[in-house]
C-alpha positions in Angstrom: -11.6 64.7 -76.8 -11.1 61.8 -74.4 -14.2 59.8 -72.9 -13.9 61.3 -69.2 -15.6 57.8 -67.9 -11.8 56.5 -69.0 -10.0 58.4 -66.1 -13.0 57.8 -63.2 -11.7 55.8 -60.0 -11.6 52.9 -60.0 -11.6 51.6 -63.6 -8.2 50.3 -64.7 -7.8 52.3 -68.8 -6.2 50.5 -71.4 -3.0 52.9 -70.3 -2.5 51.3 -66.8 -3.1 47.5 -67.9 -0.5 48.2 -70.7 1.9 49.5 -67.9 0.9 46.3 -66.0 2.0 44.0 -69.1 5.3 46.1 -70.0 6.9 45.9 -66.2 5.9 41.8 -66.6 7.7 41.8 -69.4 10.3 43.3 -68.5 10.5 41.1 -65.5 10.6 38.4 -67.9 12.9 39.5 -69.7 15.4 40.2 -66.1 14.2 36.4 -65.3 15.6 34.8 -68.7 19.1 36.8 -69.0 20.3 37.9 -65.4 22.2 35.8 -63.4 22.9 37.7 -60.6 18.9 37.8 -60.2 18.8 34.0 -59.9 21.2 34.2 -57.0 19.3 36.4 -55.1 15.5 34.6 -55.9 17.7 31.3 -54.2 18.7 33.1 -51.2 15.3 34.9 -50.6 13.6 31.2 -51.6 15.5 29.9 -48.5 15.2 32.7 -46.5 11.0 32.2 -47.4 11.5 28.4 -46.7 13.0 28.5 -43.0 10.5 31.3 -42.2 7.9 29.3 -43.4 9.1 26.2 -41.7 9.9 28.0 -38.5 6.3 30.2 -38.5 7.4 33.6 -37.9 5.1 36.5 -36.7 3.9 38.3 -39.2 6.1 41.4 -38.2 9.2 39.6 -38.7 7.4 38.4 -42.4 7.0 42.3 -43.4 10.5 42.9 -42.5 11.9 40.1 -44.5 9.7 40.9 -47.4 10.8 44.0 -47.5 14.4 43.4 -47.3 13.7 40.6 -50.2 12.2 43.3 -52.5 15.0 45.9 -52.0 17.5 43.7 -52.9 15.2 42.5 -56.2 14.4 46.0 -57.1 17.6 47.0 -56.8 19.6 44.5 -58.9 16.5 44.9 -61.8 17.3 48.8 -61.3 20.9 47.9 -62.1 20.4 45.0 -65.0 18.7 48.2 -66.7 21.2 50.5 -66.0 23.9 48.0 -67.7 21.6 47.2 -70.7 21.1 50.9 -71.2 24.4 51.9 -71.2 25.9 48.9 -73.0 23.5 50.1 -76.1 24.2 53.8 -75.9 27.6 53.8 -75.0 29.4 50.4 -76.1 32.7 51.7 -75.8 34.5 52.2 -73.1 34.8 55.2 -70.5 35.5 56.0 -67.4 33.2 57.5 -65.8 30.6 55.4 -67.0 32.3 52.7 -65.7 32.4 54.3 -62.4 28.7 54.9 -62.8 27.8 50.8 -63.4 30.2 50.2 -60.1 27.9 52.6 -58.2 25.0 51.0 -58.9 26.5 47.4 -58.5 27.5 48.9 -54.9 23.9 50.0 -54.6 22.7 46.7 -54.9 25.7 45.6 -53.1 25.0 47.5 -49.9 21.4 46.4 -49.9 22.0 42.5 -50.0 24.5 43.1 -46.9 21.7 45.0 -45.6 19.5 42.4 -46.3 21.7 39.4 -45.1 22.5 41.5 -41.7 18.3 41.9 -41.4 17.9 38.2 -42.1 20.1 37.3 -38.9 18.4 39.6 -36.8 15.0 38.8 -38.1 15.1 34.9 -38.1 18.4 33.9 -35.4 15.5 34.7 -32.5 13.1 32.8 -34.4 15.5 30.1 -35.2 16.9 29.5 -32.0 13.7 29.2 -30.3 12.4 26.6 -33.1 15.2 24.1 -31.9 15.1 25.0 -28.3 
């Protein structure tokens, strides 16, 4: 029988902290072997540098943000896609190809989303800095 203090609000169990620690390492682990994740941290660095520079409203912050994440969560959601498929299904086929393009496009489709939300977020901002 399980110790029902384990589960009261407000306590974080040994479960949960482990959770913690296995989506940190598995950021780590996105960090050291994906490229296409550097790319994006660059772009959303600059995009956090000029907003910083320029001092947006904190509106125009949450939007970016959130844009930022979509993209990141997105490209980790695909990195594990590929790693999953290249270890269960190494050889090639078709429709599994399909499915990595899909979610490629997802992550696509979010960064031109993303880029599209920049310039309407910060060209305001931007042009009013310099005015």
């Amino acid at each position: 029988m399980t110790d029902p203090r384990q589960n009261r609000p407000g306590r974080l169990s040994s479960r949960w902290l482990r959770r913690f620690h296995d989506a940190f390492d598995g950021l780590r682990s996105a960090l050291v072997s994906e490229e296409s994740l550097w790319v994006h941290l660059f772009f959303a660095s600059a995009v956090i540098a000029v907003s910083t520079v320029i001092g947006l409203e904190l509106w125009r912050w949450c939007v970016l943000i959130l844009s930022i994440s979509l993209v990141i969560s997105l490209e980790l959601v695909n990195s594990a896609i590929e790693r999953l498929v290249k270890t269960l299904h190494p050889e090639h086929d078709e429709m599994v190809g399909q499915a990595l393009h899909i979610a490629a496009a997802a992550v696509l489709v979010a960064s031109i989303g993303a880029a599209v939300v920049g310039l309407i977020v910060l060209l305001p901002a931007l042009l009013a800095a310099l005015h």
